[in-house]
C-alpha positions as CSV (number, residue, x, y, z in Angstrom):
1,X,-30.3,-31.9,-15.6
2,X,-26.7,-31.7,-15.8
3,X,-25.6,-27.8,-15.6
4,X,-22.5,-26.0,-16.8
5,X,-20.1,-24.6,-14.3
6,X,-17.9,-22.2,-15.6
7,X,-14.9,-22.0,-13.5
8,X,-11.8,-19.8,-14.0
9,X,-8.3,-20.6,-12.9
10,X,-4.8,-19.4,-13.2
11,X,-3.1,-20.1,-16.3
12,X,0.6,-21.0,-16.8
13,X,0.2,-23.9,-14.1
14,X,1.4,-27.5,-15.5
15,X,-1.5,-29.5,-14.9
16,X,-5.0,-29.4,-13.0
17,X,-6.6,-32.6,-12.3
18,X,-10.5,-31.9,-11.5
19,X,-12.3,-33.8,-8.8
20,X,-15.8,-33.6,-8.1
21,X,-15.5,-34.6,-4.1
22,X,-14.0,-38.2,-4.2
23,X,-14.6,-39.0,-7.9
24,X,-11.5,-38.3,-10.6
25,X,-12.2,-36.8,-13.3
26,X,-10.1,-36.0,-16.6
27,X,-6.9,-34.4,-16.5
28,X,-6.5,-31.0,-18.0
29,X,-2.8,-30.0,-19.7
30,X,-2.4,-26.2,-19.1
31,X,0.9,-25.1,-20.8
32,X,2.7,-21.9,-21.3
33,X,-0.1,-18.8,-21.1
34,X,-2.8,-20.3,-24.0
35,X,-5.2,-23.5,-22.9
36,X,-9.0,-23.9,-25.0
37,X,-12.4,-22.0,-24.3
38,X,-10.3,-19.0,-23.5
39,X,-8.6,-20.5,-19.8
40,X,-12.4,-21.6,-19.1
41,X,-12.8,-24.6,-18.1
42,X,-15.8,-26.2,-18.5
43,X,-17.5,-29.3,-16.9
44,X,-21.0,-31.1,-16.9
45,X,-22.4,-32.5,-13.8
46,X,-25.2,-32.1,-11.1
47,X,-22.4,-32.1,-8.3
48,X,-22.2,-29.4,-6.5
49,X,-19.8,-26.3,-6.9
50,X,-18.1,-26.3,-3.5
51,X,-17.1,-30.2,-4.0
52,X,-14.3,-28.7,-7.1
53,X,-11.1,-29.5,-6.2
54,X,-8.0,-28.4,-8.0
55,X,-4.7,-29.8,-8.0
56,X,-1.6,-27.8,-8.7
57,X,1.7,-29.5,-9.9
58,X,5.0,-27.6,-9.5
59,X,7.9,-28.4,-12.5
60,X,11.0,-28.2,-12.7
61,X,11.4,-25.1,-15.2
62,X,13.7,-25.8,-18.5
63,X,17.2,-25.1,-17.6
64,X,18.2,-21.9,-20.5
65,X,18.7,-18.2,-20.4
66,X,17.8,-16.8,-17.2
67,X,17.3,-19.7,-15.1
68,X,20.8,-20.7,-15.7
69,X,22.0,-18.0,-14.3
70,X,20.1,-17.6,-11.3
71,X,20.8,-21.7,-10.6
72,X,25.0,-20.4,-10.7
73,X,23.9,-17.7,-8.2
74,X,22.3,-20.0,-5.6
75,X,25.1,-22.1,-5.8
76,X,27.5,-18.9,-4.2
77,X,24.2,-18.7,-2.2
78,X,22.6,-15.4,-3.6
79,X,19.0,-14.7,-3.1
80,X,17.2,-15.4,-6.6
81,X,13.5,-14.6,-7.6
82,X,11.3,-17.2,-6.4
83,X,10.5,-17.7,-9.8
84,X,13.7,-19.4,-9.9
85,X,13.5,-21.8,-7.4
86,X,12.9,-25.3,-6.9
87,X,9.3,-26.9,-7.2
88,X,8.9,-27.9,-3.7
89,X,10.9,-24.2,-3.0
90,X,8.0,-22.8,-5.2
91,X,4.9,-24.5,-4.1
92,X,6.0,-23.4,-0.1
93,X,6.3,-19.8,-1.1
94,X,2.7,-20.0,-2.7
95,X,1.2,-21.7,0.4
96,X,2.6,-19.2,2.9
97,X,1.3,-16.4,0.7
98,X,-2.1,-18.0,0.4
99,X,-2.2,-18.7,3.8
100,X,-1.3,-15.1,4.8
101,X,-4.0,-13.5,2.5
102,X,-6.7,-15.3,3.8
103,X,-5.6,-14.4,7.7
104,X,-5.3,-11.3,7.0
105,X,-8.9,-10.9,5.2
106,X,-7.9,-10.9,1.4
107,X,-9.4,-13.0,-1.4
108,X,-7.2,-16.2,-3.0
109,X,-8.4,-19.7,-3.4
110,X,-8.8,-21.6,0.0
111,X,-6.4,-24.5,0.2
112,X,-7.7,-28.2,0.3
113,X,-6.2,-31.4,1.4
114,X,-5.8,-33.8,-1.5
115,X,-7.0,-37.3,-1.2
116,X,-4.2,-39.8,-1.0
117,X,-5.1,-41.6,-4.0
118,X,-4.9,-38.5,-6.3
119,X,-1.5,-37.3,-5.6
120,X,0.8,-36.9,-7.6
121,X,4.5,-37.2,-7.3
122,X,5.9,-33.5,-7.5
123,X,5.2,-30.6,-5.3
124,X,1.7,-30.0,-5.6
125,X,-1.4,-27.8,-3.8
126,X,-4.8,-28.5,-3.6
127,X,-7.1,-25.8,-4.1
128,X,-10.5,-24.8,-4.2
129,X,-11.7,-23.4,-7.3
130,X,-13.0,-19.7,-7.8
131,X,-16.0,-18.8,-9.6
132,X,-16.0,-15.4,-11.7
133,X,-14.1,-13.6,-14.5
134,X,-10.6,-13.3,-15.4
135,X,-10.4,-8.9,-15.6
136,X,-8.5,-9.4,-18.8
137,X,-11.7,-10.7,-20.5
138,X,-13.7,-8.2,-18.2
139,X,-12.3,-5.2,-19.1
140,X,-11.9,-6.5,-22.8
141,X,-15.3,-7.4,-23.3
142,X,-17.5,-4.4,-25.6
143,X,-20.7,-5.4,-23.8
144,X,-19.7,-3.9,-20.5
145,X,-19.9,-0.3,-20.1
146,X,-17.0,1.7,-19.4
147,X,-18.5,2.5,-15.9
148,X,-18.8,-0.9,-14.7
149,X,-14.7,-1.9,-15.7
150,X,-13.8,1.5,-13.8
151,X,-16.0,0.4,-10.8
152,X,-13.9,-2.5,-10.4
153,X,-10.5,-1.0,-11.3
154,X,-11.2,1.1,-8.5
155,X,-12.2,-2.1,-6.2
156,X,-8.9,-3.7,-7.0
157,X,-6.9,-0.1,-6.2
158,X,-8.6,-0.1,-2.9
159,X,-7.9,-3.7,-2.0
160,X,-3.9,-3.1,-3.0
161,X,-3.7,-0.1,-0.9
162,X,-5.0,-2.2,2.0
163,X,-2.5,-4.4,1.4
164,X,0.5,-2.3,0.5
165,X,0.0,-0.3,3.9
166,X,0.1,-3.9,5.8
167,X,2.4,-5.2,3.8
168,X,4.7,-1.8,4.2
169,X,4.4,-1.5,7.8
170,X,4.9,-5.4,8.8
171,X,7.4,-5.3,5.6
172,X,6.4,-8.5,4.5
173,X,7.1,-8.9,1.1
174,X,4.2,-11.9,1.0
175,X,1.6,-9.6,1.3
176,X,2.8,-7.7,-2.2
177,X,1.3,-10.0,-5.4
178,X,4.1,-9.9,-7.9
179,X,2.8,-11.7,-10.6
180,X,-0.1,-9.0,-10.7
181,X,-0.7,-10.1,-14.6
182,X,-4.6,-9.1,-15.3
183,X,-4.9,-12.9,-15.9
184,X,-4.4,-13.7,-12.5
185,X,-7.3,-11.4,-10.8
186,X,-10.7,-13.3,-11.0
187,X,-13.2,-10.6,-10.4
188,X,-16.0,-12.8,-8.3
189,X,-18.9,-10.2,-7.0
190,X,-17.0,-7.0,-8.2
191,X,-14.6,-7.6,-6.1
192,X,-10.6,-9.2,-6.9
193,X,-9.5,-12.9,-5.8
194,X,-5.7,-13.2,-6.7
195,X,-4.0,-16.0,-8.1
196,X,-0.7,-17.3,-8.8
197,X,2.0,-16.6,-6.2
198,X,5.2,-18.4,-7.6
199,X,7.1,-14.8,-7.9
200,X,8.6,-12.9,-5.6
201,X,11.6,-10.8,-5.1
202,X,12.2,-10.9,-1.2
203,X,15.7,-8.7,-1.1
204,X,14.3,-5.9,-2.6
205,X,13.2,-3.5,-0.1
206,X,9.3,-3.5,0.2
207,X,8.4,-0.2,-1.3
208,X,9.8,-1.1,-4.5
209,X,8.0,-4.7,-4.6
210,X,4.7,-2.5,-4.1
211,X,5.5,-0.4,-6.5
212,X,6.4,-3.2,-9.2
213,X,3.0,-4.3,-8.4
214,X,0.9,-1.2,-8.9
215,X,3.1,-0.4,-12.0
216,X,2.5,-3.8,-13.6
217,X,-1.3,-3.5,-13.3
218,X,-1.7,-0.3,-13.9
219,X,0.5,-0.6,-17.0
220,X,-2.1,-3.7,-18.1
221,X,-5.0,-2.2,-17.3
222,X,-4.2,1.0,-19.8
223,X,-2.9,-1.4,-23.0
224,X,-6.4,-3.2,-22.7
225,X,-8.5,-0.3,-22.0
226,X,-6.4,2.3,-24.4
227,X,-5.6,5.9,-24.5
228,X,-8.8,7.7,-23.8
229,X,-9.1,5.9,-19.9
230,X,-5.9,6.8,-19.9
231,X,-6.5,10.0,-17.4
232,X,-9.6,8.1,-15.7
233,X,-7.1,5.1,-14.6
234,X,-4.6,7.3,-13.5
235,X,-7.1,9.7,-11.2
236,X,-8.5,6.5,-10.1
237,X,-4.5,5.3,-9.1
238,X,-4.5,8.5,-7.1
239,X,-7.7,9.0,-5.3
240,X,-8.2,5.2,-4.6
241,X,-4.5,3.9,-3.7
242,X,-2.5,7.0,-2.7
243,X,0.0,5.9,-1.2
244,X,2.6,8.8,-2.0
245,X,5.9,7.3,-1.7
246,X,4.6,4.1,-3.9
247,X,3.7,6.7,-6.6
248,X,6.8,9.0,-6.5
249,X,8.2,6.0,-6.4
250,X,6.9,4.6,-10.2
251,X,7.7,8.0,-11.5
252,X,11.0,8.2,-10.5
253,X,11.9,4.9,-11.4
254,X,11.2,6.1,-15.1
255,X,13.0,9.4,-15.1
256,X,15.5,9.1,-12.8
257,X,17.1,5.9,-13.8
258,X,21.2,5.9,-15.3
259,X,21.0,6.5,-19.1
260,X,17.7,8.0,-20.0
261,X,18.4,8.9,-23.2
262,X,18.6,5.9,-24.4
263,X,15.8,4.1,-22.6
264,X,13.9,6.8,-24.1
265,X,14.8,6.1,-27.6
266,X,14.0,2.3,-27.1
267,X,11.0,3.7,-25.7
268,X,10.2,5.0,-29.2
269,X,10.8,2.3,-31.1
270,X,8.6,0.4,-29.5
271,X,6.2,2.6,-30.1
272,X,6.9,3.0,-33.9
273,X,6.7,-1.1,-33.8
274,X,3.5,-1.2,-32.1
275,X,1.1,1.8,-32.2
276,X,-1.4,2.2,-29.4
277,X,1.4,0.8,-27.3
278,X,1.9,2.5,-23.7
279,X,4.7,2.0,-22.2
280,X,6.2,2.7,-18.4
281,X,7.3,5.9,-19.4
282,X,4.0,6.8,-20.9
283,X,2.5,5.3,-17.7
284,X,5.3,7.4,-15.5
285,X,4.4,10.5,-17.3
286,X,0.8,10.9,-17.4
287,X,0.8,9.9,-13.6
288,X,3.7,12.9,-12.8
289,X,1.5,15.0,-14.7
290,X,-1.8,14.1,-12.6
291,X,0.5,14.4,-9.0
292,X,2.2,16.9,-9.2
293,X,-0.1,19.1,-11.2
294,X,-3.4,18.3,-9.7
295,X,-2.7,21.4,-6.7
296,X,-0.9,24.0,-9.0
297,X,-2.5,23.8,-12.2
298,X,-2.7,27.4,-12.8
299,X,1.0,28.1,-11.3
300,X,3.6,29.4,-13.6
301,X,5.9,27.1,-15.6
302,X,8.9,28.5,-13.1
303,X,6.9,27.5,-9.7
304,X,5.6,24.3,-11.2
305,X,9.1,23.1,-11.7
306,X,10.2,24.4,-8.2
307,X,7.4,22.2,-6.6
308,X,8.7,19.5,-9.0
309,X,12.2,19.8,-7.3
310,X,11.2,20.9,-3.8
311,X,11.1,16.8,-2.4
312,X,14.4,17.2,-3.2
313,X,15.5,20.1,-0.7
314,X,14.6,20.7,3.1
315,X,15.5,22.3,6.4
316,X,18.4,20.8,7.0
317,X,17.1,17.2,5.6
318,X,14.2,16.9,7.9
319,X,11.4,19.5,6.3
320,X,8.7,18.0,7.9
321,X,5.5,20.3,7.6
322,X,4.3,23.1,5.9
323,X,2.3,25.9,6.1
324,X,1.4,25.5,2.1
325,X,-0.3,22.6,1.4
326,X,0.6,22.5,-1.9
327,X,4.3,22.0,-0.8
328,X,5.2,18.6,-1.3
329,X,8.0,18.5,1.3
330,X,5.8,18.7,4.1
331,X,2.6,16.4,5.3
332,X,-0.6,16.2,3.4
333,X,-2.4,18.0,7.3
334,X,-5.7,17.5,5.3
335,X,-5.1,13.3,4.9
336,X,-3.6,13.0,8.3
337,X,-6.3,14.9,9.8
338,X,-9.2,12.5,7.9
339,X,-7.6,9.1,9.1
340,X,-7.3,10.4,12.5
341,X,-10.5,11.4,12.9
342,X,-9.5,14.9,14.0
343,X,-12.9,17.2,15.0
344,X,-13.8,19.9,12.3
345,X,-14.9,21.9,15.4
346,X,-12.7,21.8,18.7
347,X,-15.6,23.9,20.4
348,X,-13.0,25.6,23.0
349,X,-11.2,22.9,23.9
350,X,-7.9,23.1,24.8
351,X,-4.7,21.1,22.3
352,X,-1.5,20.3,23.1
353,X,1.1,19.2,20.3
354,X,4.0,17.1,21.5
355,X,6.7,17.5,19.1
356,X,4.9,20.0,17.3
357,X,7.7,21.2,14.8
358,X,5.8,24.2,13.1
359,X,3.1,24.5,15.3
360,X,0.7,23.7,12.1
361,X,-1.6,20.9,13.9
362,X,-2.1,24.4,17.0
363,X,-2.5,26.4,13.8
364,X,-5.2,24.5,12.5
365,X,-6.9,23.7,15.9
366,X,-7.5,27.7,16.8
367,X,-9.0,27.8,13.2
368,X,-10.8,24.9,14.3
369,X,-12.3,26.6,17.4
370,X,-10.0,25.6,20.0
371,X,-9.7,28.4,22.8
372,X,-5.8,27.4,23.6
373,X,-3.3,25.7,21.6
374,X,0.0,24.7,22.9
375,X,3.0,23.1,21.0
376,X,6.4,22.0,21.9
377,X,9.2,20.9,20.3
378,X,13.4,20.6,20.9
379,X,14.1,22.8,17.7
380,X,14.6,26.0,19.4
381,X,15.3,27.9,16.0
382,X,12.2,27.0,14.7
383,X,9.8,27.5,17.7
384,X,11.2,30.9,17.9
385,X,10.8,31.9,14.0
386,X,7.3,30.3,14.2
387,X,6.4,32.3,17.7
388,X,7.8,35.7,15.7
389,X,4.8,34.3,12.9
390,X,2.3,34.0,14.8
391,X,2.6,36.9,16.6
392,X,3.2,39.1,13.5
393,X,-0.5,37.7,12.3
394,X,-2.1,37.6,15.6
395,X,-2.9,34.0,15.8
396,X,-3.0,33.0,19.6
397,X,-0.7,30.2,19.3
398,X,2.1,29.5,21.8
399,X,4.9,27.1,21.4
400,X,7.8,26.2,23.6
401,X,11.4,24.8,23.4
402,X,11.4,21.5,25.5
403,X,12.9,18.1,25.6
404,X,10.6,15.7,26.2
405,X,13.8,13.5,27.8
406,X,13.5,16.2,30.8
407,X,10.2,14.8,32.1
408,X,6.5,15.7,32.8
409,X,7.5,18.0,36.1
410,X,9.8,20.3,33.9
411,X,7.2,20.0,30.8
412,X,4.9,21.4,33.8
413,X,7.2,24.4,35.0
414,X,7.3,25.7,31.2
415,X,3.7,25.5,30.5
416,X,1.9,25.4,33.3
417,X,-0.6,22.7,35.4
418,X,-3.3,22.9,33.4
419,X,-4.5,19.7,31.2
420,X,-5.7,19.0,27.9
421,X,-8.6,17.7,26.3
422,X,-6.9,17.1,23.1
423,X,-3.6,15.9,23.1
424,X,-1.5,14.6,19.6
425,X,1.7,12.6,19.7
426,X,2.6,12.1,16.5
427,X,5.7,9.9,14.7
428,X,7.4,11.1,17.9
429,X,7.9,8.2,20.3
430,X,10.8,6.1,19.4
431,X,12.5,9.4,19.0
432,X,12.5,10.1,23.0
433,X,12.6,8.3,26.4
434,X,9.1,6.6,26.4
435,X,8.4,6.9,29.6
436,X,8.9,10.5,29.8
437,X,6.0,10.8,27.2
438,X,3.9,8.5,29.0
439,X,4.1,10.4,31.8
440,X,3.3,13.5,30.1
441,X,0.2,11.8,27.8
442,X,-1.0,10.5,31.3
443,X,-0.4,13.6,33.2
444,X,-2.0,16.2,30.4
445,X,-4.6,14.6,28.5
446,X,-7.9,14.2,30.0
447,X,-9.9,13.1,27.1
448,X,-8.1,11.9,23.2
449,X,-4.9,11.6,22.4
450,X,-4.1,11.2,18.5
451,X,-0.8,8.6,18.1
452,X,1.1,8.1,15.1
453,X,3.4,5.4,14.6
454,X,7.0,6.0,12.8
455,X,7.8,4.7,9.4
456,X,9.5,2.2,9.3
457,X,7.5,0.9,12.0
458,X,10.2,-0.7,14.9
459,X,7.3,-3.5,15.6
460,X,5.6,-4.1,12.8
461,X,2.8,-5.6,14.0
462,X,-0.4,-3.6,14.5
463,X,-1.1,-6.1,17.9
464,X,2.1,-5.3,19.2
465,X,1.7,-1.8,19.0
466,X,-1.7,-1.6,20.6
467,X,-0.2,-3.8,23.2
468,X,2.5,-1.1,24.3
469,X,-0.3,1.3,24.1
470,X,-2.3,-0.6,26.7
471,X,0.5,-1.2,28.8
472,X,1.5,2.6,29.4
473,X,-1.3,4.9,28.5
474,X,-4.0,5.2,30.8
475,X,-7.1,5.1,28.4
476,X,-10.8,3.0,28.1
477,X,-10.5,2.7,24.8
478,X,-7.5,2.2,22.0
479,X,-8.8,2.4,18.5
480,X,-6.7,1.9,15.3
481,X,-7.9,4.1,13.3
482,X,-5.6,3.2,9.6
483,X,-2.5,3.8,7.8
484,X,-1.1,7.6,6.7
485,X,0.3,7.2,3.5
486,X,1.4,10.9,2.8
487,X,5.1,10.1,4.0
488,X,6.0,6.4,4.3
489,X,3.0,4.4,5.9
490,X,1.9,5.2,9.6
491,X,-0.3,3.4,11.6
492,X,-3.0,6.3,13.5
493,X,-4.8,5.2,17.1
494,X,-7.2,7.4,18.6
495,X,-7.3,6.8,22.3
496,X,-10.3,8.1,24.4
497,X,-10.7,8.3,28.1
């Protein structure tokens, strides 16, 4: 008996031809964003699923409005939106994404060679079909529970954060999907494949391209499910993506652009045109109010607005931690600790911070257990207020004014022979002669030594990294451990002896 297969594709695309392994079947006319059966197709046969084929055509787009003017600037050879390119300029961009994605373990359609005979004469890709729902008609449909359309909002947060940290620290812009319309995510097992990669904005710098991407979901995924998942959505953005510079990012995009006022009052229109509508700045809002009031809920007005400001302001530009974790200028110690893998319990080991800037990691490790902490760092002003603090509140932490440029033999003059079980050397290596801190990582550490890569990464490539780990560092095993996402994105190994 014949059996329906419902398969969903991308809309928008010019024409599919479906083939059921070498037999052509009917051509399918897909214009503008509207096709029959609600961008279902349908089909009756007894052939099986994996023998779909599907055959995208790249057009020529009609030559008004915008893509006039982005044809004049690629004649004075500006980079345009790939939007506006050619066909064949268009159908290459799409096949080095999709490529990309599936190397690097994300869902999109696998591409198939197209027989000879079916062909057609524009740029075209041949594609295999994906079974599932489109998450517009998901998370629109009344017979799903509210539960089950948050489960796999969250699924599709997690998935963009894995890719936004890759894409980020190899800043490849083809990892970022720009065209993130809820139309093009087929949900297939819970879980997202993407489709439709003919946009892209590849001179923008790559933390703006992520955030266009979480914004334009995000911004979908409250019009369809409406004001009261409003807050739910935006916790979700927060626990299950968090990647903090992406967020203060879509905030300040909103309030901190030239002429507020006046976007503000459009805003408002819009609003008055079409109630229920949220807009960016609706979005932008409710998400400033969620991050920045999360940690200080029940702070006064007056310190609420200082912590608003305080990203703004630091020692001397380069505030780096804190000893409040509800400062936003300095790290988030609690995230950086969990993607390390950092002990809860040191049980008298011994820690040594290179490049320790407050001391807060040797802080943390006494309360942790450890029965000596040592931290060093080139900032001579600050090691000696933060000696004067710990002394003042009797926590046995000692740190030390040292170049690390001056070598492990000096390093051992100031703080004597003895080793380390622990050691951390954190967003600190391009900063100083490498082999000086090879030296001393070899010399001290007898047993883990937590790395942290700078942001933005100089080799962007996770292999590459390991490799120069492997090369210098004396250790049985290297084990990438993830991305920090508190201050830019960071890639964390965890080397054991």
């Amino acid at each position: 008996m014949p059996r329906v297969v419902r398969l969903f594709y991308s809309i928008g695309i010019s024409q599919i031809r479906e083939i059921w392994y070498e037999k052509k079947m009917k051509e399918t006319a897909l214009t503008s964003d509207t096709i029959q059966e609600r961008n279902v197709i349908e089909c009756h046969s007894d052939a099986s699923d994996s023998g779909r084929l599907l055959v995208k055509q790249y057009r020529r787009k009609l030559s008004k409005g915008q893509m006039i003017k982005y044809t004049l600037l690629r004649w004075f050879g500006v980079d345009v939106p790939i939007e506006y390119l050619s066909p064949a300029q268009r159908r290459n961009f799409e096949q080095e994404c999709l490529t990309l994605w599936r190397i690097k373990g994300f869902r999109v359609p696998e591409i198939l060679p197209v027989p000879e005979d079916l062909r057609p004469t524009t740029p075209h890709i041949g594609l295999a079909a994906v079974q599932g729902e489109r998450l517009d008609h998901l998370l629109g449909d009344p017979s799903l529970g509210s539960d089950d359309k948050l489960a796999v909002i969250a699924n599709i947060y997690e998935e963009m954060r894995q890719r936004h940290c890759m894409a980020v620290f190899e800043q490849n812009h083809r990892l970022v999907h720009f065209d993130a319309n809820l139309r093009n995510l087929i949900i297939s097992e819970i879980q997202p494949v993407h489709i439709d990669f003919e946009m892209g904005h590849l001179n923008e710098a790559i933390e703006k391209s992520a955030a266009r991407e979480a914004k334009k979901f995000t911004l979908q995924v409250l019009n369809i499910l409406k004001a009261e998942y409003a807050d739910q959505v935006i916790q979700l953005l927060l626990r299950r993506y968090n990647i903090i510079n992406i967020i203060r990012r879509m905030i300040d995009e909103e309030f901190k652009r030239p002429f507020l006022s006046i976007h503000l009052s459009r805003d408002r229109k819009r609003k008055r045109r079409s109630p229920g509508l949220l807009t960016k700045i609706d979005m932008a809002a409710k998400l400033k109010e969620h991050f920045y009031g999360a940690a200080d809920k029940d702070l006064s007005k007056e310190h609420r607005d200082q912590l608003l400001q305080a990203i703004e302001t630091s020692w001397d530009g380069k505030f780096y931690q804190s000893l409040d974790d509800s400062d936003p200028r300095g790290r988030d110690m609690a995230h950086r600790y969990a993607v390390m893998g950092v002990p809860e319990n040191f049980e008298n080991a011994s820690v040594l911070d290179i490049g320790c800037n407050i001391g807060r990691i040797c802080m943390d490790a006494k309360k942790r257990g450890a029965a000596r902490a040592i931290g060093i760092d080139y900032r001579k002003d600050v090691v000696d207020a933060m000696n004067a603090y710990f002394k003042q509140r009797g926590i046995n932490v000692s740190l030390f004014t040292f170049d690390i440029n001056e070598g492990v033999d000096s390093l051992q003059s100031i703080i004597g022979p003895a080793s380390f079980e622990y050691v951390f050397a954190l967003s600190i290596w391009s900063h100083v002669d490498q082999q000086k801190l090879w030296s001393i990582i070899n010399r001290f550490c007898t047993k883990i030594c937590f790395f942290e890569d700078h942001c933005p990464s100089q080799f962007k490539s996770l292999d590459k990294l390991k490799r120069m780990l492997e090369e210098n560092l004396h250790f049985r095993r290297i084990e990438f451990m993830g991305f920090t996402t508190d201050r830019g994105v960071r890639a964390v190994y965890r080397l054991e002896k």
